[in-house]
Backbone as ProteinMPNN parsed JSONL, in Angstrom:
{"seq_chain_A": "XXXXXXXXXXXXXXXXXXXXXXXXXXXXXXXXXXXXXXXXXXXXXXXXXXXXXXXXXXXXXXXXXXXXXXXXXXXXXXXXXXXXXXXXXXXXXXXXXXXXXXXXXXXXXXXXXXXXXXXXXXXXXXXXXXXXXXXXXXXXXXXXXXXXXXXXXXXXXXXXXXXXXXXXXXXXXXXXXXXXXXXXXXXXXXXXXXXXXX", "coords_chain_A": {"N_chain_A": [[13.421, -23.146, 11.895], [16.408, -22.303, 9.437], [15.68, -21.729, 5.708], [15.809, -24.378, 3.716], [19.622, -25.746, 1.979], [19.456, -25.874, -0.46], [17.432, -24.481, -1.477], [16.864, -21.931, -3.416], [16.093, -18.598, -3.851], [17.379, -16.771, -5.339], [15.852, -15.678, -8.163], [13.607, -15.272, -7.898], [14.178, -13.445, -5.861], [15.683, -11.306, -8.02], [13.411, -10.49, -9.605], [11.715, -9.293, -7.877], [13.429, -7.327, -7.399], [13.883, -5.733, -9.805], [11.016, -5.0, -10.429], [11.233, -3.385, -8.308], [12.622, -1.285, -9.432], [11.557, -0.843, -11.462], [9.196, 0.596, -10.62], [10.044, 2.456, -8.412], [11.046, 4.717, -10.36], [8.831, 5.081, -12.135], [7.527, 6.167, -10.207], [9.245, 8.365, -10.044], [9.257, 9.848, -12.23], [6.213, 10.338, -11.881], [6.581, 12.273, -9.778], [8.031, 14.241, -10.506], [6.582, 15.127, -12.76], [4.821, 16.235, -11.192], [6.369, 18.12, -9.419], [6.709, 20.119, -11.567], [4.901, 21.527, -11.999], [4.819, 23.681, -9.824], [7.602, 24.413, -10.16], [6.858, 25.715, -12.693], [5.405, 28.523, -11.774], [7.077, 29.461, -9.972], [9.034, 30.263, -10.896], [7.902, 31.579, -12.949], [7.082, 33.64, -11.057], [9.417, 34.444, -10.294], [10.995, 35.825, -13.011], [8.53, 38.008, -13.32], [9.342, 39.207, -10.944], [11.887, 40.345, -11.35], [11.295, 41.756, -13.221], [9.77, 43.558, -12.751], [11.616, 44.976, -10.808], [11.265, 44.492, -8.366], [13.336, 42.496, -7.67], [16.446, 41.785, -7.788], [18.384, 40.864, -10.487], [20.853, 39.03, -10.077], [19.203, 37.526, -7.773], [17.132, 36.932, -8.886], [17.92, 34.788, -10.73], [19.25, 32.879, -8.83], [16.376, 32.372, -7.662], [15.057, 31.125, -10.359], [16.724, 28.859, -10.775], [16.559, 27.454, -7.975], [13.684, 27.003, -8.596], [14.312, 24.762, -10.894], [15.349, 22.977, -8.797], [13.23, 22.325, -7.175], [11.804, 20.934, -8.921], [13.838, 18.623, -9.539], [13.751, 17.787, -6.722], [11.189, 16.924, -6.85], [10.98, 14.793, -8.207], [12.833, 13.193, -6.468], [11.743, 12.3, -4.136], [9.494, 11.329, -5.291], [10.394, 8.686, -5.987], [11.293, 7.572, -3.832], [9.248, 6.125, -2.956], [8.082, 3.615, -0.561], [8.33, -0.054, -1.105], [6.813, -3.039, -0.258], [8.689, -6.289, -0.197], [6.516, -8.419, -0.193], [4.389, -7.145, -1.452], [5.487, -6.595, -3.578], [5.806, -9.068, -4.948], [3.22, -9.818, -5.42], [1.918, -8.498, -7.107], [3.686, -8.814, -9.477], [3.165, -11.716, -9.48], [0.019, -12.124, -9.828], [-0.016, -10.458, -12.634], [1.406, -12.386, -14.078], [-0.17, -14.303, -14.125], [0.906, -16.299, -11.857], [-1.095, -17.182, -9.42], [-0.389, -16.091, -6.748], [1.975, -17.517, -6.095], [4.846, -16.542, -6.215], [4.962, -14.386, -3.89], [4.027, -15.847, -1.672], [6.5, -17.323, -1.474], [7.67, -15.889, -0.72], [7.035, -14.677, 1.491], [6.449, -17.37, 3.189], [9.801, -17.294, 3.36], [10.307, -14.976, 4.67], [9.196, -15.699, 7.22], [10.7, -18.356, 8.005], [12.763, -17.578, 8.551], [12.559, -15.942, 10.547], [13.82, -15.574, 13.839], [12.035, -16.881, 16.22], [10.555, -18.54, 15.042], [7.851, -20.819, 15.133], [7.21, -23.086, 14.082], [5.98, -26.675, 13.02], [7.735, -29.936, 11.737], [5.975, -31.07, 9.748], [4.81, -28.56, 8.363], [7.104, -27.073, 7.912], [7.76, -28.397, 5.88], [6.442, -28.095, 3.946], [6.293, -25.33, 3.261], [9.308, -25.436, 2.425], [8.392, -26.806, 0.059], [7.072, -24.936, -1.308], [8.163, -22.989, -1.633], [10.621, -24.234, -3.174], [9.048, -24.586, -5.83], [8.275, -21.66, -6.162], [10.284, -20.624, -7.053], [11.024, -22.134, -9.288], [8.567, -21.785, -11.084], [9.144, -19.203, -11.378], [11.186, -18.007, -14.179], [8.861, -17.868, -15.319], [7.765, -15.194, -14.949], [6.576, -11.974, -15.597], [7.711, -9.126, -15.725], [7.528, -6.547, -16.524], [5.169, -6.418, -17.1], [3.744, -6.62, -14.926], [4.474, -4.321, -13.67], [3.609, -1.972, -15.708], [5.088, 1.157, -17.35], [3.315, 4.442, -17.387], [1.563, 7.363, -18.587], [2.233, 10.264, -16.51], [0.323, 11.155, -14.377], [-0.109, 14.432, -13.518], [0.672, 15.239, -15.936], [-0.296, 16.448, -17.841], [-1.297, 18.811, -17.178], [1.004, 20.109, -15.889], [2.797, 20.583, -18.031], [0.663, 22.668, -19.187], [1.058, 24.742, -17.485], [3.825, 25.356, -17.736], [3.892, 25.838, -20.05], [2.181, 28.465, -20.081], [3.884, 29.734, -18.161], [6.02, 30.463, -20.243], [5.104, 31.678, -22.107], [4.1, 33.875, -20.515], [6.737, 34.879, -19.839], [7.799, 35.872, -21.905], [6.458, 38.129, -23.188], [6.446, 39.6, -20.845], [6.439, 42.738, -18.796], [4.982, 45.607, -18.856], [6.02, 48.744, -17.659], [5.269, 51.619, -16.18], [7.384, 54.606, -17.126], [10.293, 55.434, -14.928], [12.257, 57.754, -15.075], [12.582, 61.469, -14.522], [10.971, 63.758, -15.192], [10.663, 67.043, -16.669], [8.529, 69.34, -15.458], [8.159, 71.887, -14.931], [9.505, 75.456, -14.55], [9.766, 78.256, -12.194], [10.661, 81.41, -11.176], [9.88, 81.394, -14.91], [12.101, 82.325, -16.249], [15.238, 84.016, -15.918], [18.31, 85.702, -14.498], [21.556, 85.068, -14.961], [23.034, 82.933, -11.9], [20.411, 83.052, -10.751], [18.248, 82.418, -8.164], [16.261, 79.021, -9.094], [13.355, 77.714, -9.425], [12.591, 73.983, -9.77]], "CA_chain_A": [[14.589, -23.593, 11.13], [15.923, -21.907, 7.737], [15.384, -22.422, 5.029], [16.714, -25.325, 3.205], [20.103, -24.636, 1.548], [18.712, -26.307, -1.683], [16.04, -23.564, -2.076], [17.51, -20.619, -3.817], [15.04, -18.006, -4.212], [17.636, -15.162, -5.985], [15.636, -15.599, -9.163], [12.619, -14.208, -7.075], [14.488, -11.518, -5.556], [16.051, -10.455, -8.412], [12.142, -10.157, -10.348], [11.195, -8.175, -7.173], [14.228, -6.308, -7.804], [13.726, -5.099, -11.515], [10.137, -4.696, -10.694], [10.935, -2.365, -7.647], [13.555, -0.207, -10.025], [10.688, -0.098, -12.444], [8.217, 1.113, -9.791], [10.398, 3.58, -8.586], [11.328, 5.354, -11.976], [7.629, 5.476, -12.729], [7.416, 7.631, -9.202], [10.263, 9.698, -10.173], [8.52, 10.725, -13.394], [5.23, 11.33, -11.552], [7.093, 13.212, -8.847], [9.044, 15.256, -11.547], [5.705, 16.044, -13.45], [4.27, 17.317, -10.535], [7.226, 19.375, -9.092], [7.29, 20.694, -12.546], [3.936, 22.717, -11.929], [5.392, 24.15, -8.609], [8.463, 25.379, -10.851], [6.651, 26.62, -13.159], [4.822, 29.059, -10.868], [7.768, 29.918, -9.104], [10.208, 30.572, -12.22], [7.218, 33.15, -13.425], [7.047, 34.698, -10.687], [10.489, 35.175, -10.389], [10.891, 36.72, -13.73], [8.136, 38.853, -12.63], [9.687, 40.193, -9.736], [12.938, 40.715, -11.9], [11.085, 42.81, -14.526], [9.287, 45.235, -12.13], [12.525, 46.037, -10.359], [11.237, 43.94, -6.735], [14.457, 41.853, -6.79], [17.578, 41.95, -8.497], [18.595, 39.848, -11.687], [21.235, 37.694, -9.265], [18.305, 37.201, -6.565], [16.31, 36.258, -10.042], [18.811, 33.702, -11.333], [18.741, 31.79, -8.038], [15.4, 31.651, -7.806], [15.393, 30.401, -11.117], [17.783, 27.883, -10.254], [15.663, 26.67, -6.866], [12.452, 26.091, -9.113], [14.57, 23.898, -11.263], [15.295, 22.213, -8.145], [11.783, 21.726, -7.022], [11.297, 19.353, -9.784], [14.408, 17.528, -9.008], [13.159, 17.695, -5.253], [9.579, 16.232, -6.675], [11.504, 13.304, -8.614], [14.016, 12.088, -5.504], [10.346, 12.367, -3.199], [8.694, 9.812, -5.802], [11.978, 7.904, -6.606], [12.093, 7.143, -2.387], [8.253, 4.876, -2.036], [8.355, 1.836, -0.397], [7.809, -1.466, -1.871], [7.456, -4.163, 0.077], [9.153, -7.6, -1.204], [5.445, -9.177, -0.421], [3.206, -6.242, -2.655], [5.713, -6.233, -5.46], [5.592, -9.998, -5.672], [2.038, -10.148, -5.343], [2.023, -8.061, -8.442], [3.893, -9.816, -10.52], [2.164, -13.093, -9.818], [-0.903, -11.251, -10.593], [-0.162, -9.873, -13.889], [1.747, -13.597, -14.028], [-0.922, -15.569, -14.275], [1.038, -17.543, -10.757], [-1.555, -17.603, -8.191], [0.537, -15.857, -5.698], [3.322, -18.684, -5.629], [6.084, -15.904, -5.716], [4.29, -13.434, -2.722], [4.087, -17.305, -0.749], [7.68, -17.857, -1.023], [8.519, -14.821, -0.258], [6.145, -14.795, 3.17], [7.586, -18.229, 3.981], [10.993, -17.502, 3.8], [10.797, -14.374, 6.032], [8.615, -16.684, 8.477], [11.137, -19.499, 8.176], [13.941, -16.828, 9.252], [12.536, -15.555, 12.084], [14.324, -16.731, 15.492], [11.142, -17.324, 16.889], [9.25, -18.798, 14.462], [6.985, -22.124, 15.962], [6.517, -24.244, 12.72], [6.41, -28.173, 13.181], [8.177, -30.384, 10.922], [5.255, -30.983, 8.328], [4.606, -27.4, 7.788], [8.22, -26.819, 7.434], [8.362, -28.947, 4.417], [5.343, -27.297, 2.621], [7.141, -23.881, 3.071], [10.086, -25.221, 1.829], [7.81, -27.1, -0.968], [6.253, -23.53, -1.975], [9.225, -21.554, -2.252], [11.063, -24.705, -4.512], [7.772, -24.405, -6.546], [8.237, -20.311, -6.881], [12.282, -20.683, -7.745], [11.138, -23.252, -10.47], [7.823, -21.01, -11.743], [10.164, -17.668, -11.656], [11.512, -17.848, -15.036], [7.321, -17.494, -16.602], [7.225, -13.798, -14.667], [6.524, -10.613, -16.691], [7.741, -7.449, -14.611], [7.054, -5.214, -17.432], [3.058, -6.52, -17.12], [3.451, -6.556, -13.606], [4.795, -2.879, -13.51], [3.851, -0.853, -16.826], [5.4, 2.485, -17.596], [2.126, 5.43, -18.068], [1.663, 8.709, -18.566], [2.028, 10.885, -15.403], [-1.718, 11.801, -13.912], [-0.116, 15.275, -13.61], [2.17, 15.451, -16.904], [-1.346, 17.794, -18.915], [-1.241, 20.107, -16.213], [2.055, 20.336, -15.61], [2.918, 21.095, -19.235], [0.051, 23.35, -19.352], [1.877, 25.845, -16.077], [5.078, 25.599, -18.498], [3.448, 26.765, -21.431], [1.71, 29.709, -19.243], [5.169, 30.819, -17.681], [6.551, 30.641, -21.17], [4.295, 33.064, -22.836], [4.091, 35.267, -19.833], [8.097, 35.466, -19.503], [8.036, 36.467, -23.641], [5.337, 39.252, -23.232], [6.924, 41.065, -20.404], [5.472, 43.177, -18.201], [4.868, 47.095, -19.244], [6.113, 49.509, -16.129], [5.226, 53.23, -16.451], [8.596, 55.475, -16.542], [10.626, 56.377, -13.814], [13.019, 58.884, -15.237], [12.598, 62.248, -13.598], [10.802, 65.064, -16.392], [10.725, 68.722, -16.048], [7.419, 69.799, -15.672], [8.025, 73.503, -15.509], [10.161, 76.744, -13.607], [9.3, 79.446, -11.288], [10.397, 81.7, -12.629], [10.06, 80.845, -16.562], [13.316, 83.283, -17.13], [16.04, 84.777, -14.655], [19.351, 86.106, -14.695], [22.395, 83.957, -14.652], [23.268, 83.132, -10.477], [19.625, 83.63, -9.749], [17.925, 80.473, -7.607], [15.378, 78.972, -9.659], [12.662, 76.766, -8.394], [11.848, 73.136, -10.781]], "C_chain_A": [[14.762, -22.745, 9.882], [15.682, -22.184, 6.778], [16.24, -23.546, 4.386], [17.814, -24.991, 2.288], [19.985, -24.863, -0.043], [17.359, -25.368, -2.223], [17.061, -22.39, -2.014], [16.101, -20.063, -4.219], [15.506, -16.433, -4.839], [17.031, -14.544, -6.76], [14.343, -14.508, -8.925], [12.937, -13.074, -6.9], [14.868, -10.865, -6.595], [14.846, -9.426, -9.349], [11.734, -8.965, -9.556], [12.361, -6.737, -7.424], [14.258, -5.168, -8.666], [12.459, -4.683, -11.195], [9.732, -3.415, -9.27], [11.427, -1.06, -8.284], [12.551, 0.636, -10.678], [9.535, 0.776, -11.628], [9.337, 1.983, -8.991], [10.664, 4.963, -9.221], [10.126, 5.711, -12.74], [7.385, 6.704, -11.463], [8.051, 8.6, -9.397], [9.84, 10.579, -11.498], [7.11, 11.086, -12.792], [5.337, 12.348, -10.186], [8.022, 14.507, -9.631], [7.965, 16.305, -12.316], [5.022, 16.931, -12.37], [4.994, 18.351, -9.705], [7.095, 20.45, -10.045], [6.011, 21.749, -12.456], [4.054, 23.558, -10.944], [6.115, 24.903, -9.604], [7.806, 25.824, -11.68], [6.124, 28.144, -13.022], [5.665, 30.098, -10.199], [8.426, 30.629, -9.862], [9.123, 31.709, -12.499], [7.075, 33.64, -12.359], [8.032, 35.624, -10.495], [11.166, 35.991, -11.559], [9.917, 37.647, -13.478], [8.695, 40.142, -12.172], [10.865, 40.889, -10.217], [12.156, 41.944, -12.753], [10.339, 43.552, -14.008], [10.038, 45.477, -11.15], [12.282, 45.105, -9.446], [12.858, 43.435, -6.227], [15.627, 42.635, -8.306], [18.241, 40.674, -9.539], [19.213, 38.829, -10.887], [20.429, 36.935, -8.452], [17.475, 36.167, -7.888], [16.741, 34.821, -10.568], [19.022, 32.406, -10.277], [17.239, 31.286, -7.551], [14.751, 30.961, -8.892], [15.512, 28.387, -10.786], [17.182, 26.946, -9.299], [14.373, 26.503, -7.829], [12.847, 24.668, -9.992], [14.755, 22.438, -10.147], [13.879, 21.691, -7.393], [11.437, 20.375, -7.794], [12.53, 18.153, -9.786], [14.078, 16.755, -7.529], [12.43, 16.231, -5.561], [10.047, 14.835, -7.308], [11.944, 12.566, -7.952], [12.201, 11.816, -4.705], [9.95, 10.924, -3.876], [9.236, 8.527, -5.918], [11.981, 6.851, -4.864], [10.89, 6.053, -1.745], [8.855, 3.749, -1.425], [7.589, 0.871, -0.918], [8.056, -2.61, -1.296], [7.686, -5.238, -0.845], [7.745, -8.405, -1.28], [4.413, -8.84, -1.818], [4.235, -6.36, -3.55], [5.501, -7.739, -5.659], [4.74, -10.407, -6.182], [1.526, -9.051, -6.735], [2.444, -8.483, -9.523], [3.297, -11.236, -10.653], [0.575, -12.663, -10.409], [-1.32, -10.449, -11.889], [0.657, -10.872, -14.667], [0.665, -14.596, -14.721], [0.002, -16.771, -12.994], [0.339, -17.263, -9.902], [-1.123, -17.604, -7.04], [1.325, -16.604, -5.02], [4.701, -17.729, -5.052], [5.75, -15.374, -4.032], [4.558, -14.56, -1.833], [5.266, -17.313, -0.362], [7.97, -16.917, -0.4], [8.061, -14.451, 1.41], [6.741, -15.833, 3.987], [9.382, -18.333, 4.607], [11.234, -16.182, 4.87], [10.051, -15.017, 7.169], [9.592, -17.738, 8.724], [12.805, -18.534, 8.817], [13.879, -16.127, 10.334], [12.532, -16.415, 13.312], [13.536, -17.322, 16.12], [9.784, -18.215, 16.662], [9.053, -20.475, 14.847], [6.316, -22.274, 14.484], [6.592, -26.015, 13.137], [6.92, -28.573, 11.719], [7.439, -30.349, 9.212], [5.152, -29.364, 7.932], [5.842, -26.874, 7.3], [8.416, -26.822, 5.848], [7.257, -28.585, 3.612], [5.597, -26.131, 2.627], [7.551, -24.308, 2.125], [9.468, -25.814, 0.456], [7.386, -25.937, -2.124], [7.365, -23.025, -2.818], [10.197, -22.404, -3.221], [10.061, -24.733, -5.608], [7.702, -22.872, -7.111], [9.721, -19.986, -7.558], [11.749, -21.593, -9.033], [10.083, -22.043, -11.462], [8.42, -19.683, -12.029], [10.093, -17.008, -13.297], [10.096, -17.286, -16.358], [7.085, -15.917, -16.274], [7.426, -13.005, -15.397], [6.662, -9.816, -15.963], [8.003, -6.651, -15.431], [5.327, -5.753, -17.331], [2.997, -6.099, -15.571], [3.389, -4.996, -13.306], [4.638, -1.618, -14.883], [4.051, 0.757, -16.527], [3.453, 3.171, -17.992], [2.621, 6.778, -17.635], [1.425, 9.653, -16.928], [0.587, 11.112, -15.054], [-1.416, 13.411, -13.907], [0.676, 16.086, -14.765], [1.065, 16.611, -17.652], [-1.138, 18.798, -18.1], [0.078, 20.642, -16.296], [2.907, 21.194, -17.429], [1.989, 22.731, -19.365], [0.578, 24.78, -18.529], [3.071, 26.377, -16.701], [4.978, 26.364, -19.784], [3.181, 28.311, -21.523], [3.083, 30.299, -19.444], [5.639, 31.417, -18.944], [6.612, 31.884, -22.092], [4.645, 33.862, -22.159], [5.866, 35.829, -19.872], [8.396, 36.084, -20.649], [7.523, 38.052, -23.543], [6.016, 40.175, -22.486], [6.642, 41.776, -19.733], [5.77, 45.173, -18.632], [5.321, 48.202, -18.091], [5.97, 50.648, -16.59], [7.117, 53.956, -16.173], [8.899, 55.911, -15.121], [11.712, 57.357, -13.824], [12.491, 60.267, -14.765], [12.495, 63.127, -14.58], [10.599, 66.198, -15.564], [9.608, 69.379, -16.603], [7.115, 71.603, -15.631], [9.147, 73.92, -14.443], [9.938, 77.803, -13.369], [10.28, 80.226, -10.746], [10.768, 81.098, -14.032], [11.538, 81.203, -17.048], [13.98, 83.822, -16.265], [17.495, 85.006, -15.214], [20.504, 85.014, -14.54], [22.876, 84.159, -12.865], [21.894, 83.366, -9.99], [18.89, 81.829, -9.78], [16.183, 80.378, -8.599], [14.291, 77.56, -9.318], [12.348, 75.355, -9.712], [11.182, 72.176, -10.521]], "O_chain_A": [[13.779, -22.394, 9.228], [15.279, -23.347, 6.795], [17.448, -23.523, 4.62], [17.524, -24.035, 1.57], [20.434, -24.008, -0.806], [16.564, -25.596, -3.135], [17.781, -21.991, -1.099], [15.191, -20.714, -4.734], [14.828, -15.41, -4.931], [17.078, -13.314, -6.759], [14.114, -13.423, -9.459], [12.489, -12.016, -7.344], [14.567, -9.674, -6.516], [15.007, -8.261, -9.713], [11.45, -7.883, -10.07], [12.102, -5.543, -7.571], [14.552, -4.002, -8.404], [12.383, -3.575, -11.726], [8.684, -2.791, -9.099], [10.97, 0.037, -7.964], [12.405, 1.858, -10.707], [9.037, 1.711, -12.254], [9.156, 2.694, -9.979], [10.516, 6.06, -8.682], [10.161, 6.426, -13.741], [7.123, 7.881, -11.708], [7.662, 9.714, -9.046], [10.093, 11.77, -11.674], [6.706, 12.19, -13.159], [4.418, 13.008, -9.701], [8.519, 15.505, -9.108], [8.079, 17.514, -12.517], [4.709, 18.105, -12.563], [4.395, 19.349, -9.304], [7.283, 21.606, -9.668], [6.233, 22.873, -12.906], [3.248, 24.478, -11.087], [5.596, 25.933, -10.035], [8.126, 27.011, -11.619], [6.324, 28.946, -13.934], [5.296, 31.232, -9.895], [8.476, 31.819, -9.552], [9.513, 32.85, -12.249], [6.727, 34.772, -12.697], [7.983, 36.853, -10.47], [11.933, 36.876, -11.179], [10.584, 38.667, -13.303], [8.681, 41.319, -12.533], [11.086, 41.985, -9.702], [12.668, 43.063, -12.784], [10.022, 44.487, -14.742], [9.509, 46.207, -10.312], [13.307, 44.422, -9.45], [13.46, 43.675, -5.18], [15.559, 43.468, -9.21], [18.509, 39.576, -9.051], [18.593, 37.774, -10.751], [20.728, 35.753, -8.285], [17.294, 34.952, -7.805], [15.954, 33.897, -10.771], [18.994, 31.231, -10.642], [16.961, 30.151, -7.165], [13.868, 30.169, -8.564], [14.835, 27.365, -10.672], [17.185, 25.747, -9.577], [13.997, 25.346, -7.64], [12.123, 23.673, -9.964], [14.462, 21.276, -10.428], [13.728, 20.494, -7.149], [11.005, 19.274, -7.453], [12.265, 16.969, -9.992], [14.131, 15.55, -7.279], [12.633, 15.105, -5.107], [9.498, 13.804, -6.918], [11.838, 11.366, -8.204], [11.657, 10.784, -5.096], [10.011, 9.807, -3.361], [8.609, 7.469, -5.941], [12.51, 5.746, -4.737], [11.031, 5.367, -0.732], [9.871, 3.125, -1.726], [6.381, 0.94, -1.147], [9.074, -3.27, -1.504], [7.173, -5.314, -1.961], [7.607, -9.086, -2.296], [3.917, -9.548, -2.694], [3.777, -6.175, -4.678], [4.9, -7.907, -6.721], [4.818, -11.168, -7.147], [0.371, -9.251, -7.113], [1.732, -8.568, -10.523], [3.009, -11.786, -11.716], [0.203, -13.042, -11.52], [-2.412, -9.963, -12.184], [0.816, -10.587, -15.853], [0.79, -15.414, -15.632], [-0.183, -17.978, -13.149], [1.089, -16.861, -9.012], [-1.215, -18.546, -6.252], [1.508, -16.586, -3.803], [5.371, -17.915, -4.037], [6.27, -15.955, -3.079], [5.47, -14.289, -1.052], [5.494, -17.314, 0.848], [8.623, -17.086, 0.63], [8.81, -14.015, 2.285], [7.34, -15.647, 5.047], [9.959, -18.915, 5.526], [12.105, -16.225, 5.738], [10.521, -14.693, 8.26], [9.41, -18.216, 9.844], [13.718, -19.076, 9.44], [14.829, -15.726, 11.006], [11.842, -17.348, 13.723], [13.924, -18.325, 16.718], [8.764, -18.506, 17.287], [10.006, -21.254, 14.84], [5.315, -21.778, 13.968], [7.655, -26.344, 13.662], [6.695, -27.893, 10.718], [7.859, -29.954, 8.124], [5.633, -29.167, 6.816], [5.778, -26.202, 6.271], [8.847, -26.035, 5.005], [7.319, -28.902, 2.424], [4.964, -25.588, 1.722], [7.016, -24.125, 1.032], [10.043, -25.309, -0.508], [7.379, -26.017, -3.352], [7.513, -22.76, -4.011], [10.724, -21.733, -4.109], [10.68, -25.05, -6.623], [7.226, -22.657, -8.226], [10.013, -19.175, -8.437], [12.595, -21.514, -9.924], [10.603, -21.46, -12.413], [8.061, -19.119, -13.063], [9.416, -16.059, -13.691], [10.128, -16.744, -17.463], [6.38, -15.268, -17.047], [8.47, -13.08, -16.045], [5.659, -9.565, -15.295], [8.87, -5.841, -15.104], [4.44, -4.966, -17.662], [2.186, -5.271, -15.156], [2.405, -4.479, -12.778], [5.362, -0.63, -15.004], [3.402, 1.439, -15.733], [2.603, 2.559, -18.638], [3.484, 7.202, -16.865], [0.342, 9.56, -16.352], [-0.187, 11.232, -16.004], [-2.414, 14.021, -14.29], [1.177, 17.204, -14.645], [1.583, 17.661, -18.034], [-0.687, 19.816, -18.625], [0.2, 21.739, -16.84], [3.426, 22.304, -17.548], [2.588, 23.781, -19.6], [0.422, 25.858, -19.101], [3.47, 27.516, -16.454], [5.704, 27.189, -20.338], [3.561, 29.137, -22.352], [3.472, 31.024, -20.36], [5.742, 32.642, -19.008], [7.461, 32.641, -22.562], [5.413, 34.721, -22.592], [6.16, 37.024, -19.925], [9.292, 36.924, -20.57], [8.244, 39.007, -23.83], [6.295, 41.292, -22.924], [5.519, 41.523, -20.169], [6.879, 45.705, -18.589], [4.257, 48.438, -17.52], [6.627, 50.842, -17.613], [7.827, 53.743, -15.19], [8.16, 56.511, -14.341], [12.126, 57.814, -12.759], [11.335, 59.954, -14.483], [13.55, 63.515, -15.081], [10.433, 66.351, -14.354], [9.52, 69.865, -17.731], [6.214, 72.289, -16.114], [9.652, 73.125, -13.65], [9.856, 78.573, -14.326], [10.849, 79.752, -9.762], [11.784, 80.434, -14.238], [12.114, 80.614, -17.963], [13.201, 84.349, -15.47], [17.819, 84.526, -16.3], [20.192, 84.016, -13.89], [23.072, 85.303, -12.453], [21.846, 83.862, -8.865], [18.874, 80.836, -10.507], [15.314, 81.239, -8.733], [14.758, 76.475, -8.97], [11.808, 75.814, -10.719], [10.617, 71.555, -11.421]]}, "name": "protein", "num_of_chains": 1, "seq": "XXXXXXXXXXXXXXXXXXXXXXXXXXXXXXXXXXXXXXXXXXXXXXXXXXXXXXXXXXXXXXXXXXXXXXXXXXXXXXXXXXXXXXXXXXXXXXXXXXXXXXXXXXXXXXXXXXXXXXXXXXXXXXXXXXXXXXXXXXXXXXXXXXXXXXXXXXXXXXXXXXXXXXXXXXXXXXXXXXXXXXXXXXXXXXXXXXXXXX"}
């Protein structure tokens, strides 16, 4: 049967909601810091290859351009986990102080919506008991405890690759001449019209 239509449980979803946004947005910053050591890598080499002639400044400017995208890449990548509705609730009741009341409701009501589900009457009504019990406890959840913002695990490094390129793209790279000198002529001295070897 479903659930009863006296059990609203939006207040739930919307906690899991906010606390999946926030757990996304923490992946997209540690998917951003670690693209960002990829681009940095890539971006020096491609100045590099620009300043000993290999490519050509336009070839340079899009590869450029694609390392910047790397680290947008590495942000949508982290930005895309999954979260189920059970593990994020079971997080917030957990950093709650509820004794996995939300995670419950949220188990019962996809058990109480499936076509096939074989509950008898009494068990019915201690579902629907739970999940009016996690709609009422809702309002005590913390999904900033449940989900805190931190520092990337790869944000030192990643800085550190940016700092590198930085320097190295300042410095430059030294190339020996390739202008074309005149090391001598055979003969030293000749008449005007006569072939002279250099």
């Amino acid at each position: 049967p479903p659930p009863s239509p006296r059990i609203d449980l939006a207040v739930v979803r919307g906690l899991i909601g906010a606390a999946r946004t926030r757990l996304r947005l923490q992946g997209a910053i540690e998917g951003a810091a670690t693209g960002a050591i990829l681009a940095s890598a890539s971006a020096l080499t491609a100045v590099f290859l620009v300043r000993t002639e290999v490519i050509g400044e336009p070839t340079g400017i899009g590869l450029l351009a694609a390392s910047a995208g790397v680290v947008a890449a590495g942000a949508l990548l982290g930005a895309l986990g999954k979260h189920d509705d059970e593990h994020v609730a079971r997080r917030i009741d957990r950093a709650s102080g509820l004794a996995d009341r939300l995670s419950t409701a949220i188990a019962f009501e996809r058990t109480l919506r499936t076509p096939d589900a074989d509950t008898d009457a009494d068990t019915t009504a201690l579902m629907h008991a739970a999940m009016r019990d996690a709609a009422a406890v809702a309002p005590r959840a913390s999904v900033a405890k449940a989900t805190p913002f931190h520092k990337p695990a790869d944000l030192n490094r990643a800085l550190a690759f940016m700092a590198i390129a930085a320097v190295a793209a300042v410095l430059g790279v030294k190339m020996p001449p390739r202008d074309p000198a005149l090391i001598g002529a055979t003969p030293d001295a000749a008449r005007r019209g006569a072939e002279v070897t250099i």
